[in-house]
N, C-alpha and C positions, 0 to 999 in steps of 0.2 A: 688498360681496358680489359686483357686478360687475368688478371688480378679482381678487377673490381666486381665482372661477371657473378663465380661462385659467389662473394660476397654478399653483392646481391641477391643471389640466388636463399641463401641462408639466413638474409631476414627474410624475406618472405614468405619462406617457410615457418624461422622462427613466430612471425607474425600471424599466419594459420594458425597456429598449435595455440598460443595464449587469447587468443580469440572464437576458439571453439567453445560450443555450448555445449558444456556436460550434460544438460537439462536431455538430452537427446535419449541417454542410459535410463533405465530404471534398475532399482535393487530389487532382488526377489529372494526365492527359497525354493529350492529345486529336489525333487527324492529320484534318486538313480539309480538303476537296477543294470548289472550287468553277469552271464554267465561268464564262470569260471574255466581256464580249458582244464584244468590241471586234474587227473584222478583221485575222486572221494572228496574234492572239495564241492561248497554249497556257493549257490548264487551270490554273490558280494552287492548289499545294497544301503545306500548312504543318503545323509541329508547334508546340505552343503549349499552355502549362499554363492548366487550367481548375482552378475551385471550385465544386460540384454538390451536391445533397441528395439522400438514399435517397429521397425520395417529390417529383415534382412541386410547383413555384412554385405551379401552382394547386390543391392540394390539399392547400396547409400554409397558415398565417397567420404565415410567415417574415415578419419586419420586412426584412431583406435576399433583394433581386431581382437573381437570377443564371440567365443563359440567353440562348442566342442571341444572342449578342453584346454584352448589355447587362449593367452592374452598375448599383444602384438602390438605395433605399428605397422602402417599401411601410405602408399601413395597411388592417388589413382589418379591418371590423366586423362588427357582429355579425349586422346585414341581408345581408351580403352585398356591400356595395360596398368597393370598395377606391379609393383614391386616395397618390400614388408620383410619383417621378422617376428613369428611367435617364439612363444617357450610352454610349455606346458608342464605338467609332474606324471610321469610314466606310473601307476601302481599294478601293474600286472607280477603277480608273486602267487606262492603254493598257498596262503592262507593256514587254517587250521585244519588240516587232515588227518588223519592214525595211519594211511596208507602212505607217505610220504615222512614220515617224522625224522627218516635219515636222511634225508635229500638236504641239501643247502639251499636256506631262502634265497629266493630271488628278491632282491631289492627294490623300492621304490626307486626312482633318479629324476631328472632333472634334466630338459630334452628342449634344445633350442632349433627352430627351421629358417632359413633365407625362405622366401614365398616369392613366387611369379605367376601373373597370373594373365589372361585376357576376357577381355568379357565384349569385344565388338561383333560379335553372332548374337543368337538368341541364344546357342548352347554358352557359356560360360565355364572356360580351362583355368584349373588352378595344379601348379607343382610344389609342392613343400616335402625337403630333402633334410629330418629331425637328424644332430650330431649331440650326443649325450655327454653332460659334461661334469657329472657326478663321481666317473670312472667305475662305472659297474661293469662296463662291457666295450666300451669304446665300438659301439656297433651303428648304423644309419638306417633308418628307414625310410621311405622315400613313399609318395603318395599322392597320385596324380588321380587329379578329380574334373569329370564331366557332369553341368548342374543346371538344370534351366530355373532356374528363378520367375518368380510370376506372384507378383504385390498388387492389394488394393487398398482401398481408403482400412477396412478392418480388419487385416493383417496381410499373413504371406504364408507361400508354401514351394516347398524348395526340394525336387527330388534331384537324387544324384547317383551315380556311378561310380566309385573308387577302385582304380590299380593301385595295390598296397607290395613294395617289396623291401623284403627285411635281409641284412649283409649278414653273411656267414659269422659273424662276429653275435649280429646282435641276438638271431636262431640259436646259437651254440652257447650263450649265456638262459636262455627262458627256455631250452626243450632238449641239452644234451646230458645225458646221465655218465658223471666221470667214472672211473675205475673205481673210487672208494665209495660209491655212491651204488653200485650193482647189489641185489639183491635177488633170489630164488623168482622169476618170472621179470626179473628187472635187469637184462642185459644192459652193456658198456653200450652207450650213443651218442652219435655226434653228428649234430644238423649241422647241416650245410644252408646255404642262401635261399629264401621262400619268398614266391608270390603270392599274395594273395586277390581276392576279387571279392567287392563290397556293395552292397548296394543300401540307401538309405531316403529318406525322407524327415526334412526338419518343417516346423509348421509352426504358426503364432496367428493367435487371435485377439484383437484388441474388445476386452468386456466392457471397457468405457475409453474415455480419456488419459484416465492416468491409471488404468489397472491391464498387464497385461496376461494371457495363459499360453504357455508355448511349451513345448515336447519336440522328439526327435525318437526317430527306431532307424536301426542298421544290423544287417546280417551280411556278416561276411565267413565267405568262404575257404576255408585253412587249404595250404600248399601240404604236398605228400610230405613234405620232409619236416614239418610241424605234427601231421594225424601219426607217422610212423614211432614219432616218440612214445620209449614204453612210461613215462608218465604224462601224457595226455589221452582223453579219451574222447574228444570232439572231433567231426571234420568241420563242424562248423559254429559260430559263437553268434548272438542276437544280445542287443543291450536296446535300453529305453529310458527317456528321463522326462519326467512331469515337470513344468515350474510355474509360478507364480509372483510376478513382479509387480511393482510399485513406483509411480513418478512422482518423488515429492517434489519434484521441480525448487529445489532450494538454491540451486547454483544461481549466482548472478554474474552478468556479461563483466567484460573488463573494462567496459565504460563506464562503469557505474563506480569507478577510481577515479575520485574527483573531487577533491584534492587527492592526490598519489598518498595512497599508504606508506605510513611510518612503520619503520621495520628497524628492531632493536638491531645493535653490531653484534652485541657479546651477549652469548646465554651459557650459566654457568648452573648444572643439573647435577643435584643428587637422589640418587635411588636407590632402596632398601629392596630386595629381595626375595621371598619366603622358597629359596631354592630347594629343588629336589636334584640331584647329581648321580648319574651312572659311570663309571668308568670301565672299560671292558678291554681285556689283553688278550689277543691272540697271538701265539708264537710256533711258527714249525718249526720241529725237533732235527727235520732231515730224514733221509731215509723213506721207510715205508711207515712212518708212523703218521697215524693220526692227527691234526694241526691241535695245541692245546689252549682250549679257552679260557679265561676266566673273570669272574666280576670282581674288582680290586674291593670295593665297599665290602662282601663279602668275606672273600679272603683274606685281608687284612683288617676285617675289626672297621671300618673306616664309618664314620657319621655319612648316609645318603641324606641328609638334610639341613639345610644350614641357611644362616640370615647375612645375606651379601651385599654389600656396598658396591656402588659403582658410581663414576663420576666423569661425566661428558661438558666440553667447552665447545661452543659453537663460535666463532668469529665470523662475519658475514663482513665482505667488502664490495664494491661496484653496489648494482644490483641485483642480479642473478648467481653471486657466487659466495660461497662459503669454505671454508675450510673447518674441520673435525677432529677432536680428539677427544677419545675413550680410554674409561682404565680402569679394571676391576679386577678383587684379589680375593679366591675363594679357598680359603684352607681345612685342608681334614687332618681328621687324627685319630687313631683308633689302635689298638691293642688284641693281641689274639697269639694262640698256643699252636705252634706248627706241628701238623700231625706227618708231612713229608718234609725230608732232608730236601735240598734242594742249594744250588751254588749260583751266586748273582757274582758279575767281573772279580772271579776268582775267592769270591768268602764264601767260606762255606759256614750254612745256618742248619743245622742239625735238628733233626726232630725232636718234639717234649721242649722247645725253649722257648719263650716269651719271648712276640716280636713285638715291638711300637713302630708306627708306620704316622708318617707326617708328610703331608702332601701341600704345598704353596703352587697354586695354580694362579697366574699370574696373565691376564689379556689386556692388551693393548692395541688401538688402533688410531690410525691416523691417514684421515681422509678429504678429496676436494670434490665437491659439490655443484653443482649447477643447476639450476631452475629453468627446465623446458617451460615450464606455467608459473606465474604468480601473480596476487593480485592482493588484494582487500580481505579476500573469504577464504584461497582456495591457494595450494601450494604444490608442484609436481617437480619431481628432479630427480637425477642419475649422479652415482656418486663412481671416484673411481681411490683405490688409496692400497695402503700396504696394513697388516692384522699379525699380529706375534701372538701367539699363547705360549707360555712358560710354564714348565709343570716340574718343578722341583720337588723332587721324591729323596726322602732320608728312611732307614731301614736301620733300627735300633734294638740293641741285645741288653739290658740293664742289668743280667747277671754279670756278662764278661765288659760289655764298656765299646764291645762291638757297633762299627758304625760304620754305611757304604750309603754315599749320597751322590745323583747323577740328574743332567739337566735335559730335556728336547724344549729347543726354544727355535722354531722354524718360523722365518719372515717370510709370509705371503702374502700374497699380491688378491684383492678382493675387488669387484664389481658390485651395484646396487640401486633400489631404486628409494626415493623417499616420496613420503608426499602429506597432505593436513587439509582439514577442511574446516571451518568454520562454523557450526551448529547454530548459533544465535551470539549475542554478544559476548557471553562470559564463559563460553563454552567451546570447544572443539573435539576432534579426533584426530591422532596422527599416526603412523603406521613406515617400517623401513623395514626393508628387505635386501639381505646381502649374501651374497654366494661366493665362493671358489671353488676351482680345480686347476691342479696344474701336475704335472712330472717335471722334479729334477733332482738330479744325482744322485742316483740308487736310491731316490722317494718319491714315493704318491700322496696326495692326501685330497682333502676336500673340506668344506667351510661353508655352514647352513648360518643363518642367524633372520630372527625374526619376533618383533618387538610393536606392538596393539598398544595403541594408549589413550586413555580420555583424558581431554586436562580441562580445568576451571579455572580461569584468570579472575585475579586479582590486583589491579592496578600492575608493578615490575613483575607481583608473583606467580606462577603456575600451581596448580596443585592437581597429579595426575597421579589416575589406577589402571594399571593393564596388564599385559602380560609378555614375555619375552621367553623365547628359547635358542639355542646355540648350542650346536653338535661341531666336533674337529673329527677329524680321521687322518689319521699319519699310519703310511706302510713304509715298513725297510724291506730293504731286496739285495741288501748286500750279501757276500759266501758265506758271511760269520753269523750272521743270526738274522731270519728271516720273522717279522712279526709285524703286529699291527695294533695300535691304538686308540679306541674311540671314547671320544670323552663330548659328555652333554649336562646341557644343564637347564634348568626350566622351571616357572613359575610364577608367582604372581606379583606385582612390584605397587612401590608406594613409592610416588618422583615427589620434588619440589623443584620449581627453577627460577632463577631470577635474572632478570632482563634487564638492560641497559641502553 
């Protein structure tokens, strides 16, 4: 009985989720305007498609949590409390300044929160405690919100109160200036932990049935130990976002499986490429010197642009589950006159000599799958699996015969989400989404990947165009040589796949 409970418990869960009407969502297009804190930088404003509901997150029991920069799961019972996880993508950075040109970007990352919330008052309490998993900062911010919500038939309007507190961690990565970073009027700083205090209001207006217009304004006010930064010059920040969404209502319920969809075991995909590739080496020297960067394409003569193959197997067994394997091999090669002496594991390659430089980038993945949702039209699932990139570098002298070749092939461990939707008969969209981070043994690294695709079926065949990108970041931290490697790649693809 204690066995069968949970069990229980988890299909009928399972059974909400693939019985939920996406039709709930509309797609829109949203322009967003938000002030900078950072000195000499200009307002940062962007257009960017959103997914919204005719009524308020807090005024529905939506299993999915969309707003303010977060997408999510949610549970909401019947007391009133809820419990959830969003993630969002942090872009708070210096941008393009001339007062700041020596300062070290701050990075975008990648920011996941547990959510608790209650909503049995009129006032409605939410807590979400973001933990960054990018490794920018290993910093938390935490953000407890008081909101009265109030909904009618032609929309809603939601004002609210936010305690915002940022960990000494996450303060001391966006507002402290290091030693090598000080400058005439730009003393050495180092923030400590900041509260801040927010106030906002989000708002929707239904213009008909299927069109909606909704906005949000919030201004919050910076803790001392944010305004005291000599490269910030706000105590306070204001942001605003217009949008405008759309119900096609194209989703159909999961009743409407009947006969149960035929769903191929085996898909076998290939895909051509039009890559564009950066590679980027940072290495400290030690000491007080400067860390030295540099762009390998550059540097070594290297092709940034090249036509890549890559080839994915899907095996689908039960109903909801699949297993994944990916392989793709992107190689450079390029030529150039070294204008500094410079020693790689003991060769030494002298100035004025003719280097050839050949690069076998080599990714691998192999991953298992499950379908939260699936049907006839529409397809959602979390993948979890392991991702190798291999980057075999050779370093070639063809005067003397000279030759030093060395491998980084790091097995990491990746999370993801996939999902497809169904356009009309001969037509769909599909979309997958995979990250990592992790620390281990004298490494850090990290693992973006992200792949857009339209396909047109043809009886077993596919035939799709989209786009895909993949960035890796590997640091060493070992005594003997301290550096770091980022390597991306990106562009627009031609698949074929055939189904069985």
């Amino acid at each position: 009985m204690l066995s069968a409970s949970p069990s229980a418990l988890a299909d009928n869960w399972f059974d909400f989720v693939r019985e939920y009407d996406l039709n709930n969502h509309a797609l829109g297009l949203a322009l967003s305007t938000r002030q900078n804190i950072y000195k000499g930088s200009d307002n940062s404003s962007y257009l960017y498609p959103y997914l919204t509901s005719f009524r308020a997150a807090a005024l529905t029991d939506d299993w999915i949590v969309v707003g303010e920069g977060d997408l999510g799961f949610r549970y909401v019972n019947k007391t009133g409390w809820t419990l959830g996880a969003v993630g969002r993508i942090q872009t708070t950075g210096l941008a393009d300044n001339d007062l700041l040109v020596d300062i070290e970007e701050r990075k975008w990352t990648l920011e996941i929160a547990p959510a608790i919330g209650y909503r049995g008052w009129p006032v409605h309490v939410n807590l979400k405690t973001y933990f960054e998993v990018t490794d920018r900062h290993q910093g938390t911010i935490s953000q407890l919100e008081f909101s009265y919500p109030r909904g009618w038939d032609g929309g809603y309007l939601v004002p609210a109160i936010e305690f915002i507190h940022q960990s000494s961690d996450y303060s001391d990565y966006y507002y402290s200036v290091g030693d090598t970073e000080t400058a005439p009027g730009r003393p050495a700083y180092e923030a400590g932990s900041a509260s801040n205090f927010a106030i906002k209001i989000q708002w929707g207006y239904a213009l008909s049935h299927r069109w909606l217009l909704s906005g949000r304004i919030r201004l919050e006010y910076l803790d001392d130990e944010i305004t005291d930064s000599p490269i910030t010059d706000r105590d306070k920040i204001w942001s605003a976002s217009l949008g405008l969404a759309y119900n096609a209502n194209i989703f159909r319920p999961r009743i409407n499986d009947n006969p149960p969809v035929s769903v191929p075991r085996m898909e076998f995909k290939i895909s051509v490429l039009d890559d564009h590739i950066d590679t980027t080496l940072t290495a400290d020297p030690g000491g007080s010197d400067p860390d030295i960067e540099a762009g390998l394409e550059d540097l070594l003569g290297l092709s940034d642009r090249e036509t890549v193959s890559q080839f994915d197997f899907t095996l689908r067994f039960a109903t909801y589950h699949r297993l994944e394997f990916s392989y793709g091999d992107i190689r450079q090669s390029g030529s150039t006159t070294i204008n500094n002496s410079f020693n790689i594991r003991n060769n030494a390659f002298q100035e004025g000599i003719t280097l050839k430089t050949k690069i076998d980038t080599r990714i691998l993945r192999l991953s298992y799958g499950y379908s939260l949702m699936k049907d006839a039209q529409k397809e959602l699932g979390i993948t979890a699996g392991i991702h190798s990139t291999r980057l075999n570098t050779r370093l070639i002298v063809p005067e003397t015969g000279q030759e030093v070749s060395f491998d980084n092939m790091p097995l990491l461990p990746v999370i993801g989400v996939f999902g497809s939707v169904r356009l009309g008969k001969h037509t769909s969209l599909s979309a997958e989404i995979q990250i990592f981070r992790m620390d281990f043994y004298r490494y850090d690294g990290s693992l973006n990947y992200l792949r857009l695709e339209w396909l047109r079926h043809f009886g077993i065949f596919d035939l799709g165009l989209g786009y895909t990108y993949y960035s890796m970041n590997l640091d060493s931290h070992s005594d003997e040589l301290r550096r770091s490697i980022e390597f991306r790649h990106r562009g627009p693809i031609v698949s074929g796949t055939f189904r069985f």
